[in-house]
N, C-alpha and C positions, 0 to 999 in steps of 0.2 A: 817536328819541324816540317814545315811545307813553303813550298813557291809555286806559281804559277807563271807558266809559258803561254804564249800565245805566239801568233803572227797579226802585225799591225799593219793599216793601211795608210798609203802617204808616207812621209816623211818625219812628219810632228811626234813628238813622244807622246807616250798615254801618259797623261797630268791630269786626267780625271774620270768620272767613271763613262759618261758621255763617250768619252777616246777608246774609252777600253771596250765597249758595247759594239763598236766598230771594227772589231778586230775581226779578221779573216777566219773563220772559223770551221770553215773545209778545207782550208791549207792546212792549219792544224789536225783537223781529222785523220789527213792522210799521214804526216810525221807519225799523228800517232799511234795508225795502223802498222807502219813500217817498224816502231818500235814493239809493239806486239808482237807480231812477226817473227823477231829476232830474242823473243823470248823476256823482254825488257817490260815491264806490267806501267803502266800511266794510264790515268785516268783522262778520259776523253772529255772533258771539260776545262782541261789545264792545271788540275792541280797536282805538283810530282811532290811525292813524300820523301824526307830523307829518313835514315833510321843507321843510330850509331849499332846497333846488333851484328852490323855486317865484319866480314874478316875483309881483308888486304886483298885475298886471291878474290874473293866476290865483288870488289870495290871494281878490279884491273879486268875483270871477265864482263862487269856492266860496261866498261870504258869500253870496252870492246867492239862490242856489243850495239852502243850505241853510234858509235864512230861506224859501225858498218851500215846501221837503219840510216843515218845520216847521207851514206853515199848512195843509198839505194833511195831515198827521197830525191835528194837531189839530182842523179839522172833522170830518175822519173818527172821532175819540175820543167824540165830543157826541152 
């Protein structure tokens, strides 16, 4: 299983691939440097793999984990 994150620009949803070509793509870079960082591995193109292999403790240590790259982006965005 996979999804893909990005940062969009404007308002408008991405409804198509045109929208999505348009997305921010060094705002993403940097999220996903912060998440490296913090030991959390995504792929700089946007696509995060899930994988049922993980335990509970690895689940709550990623949450972690990412909830900290998150704050540390977000001051860095201000």
């Amino acid at each position: 299983m996979a999804f893909h994150a990005s940062f969009g620009t404007g308002d408008e949803p991405v409804s198509s691939y045109g929208r999505l070509k348009q997305r921010d793509s060094a705002r993403y870079a940097r999220l996903a440097d912060a998440l490296i960082d913090l030991g959390v591995w995504v792929a700089r193109r946007g696509i995060w793999y899930v994988s049922a292999a993980h335990t509970e403790a690895d689940v709550t240590e990623t949450v972690e984990r990412v909830n900290a790259a998150i704050k540390a982006f977000t001051a860095a965005e201000l």
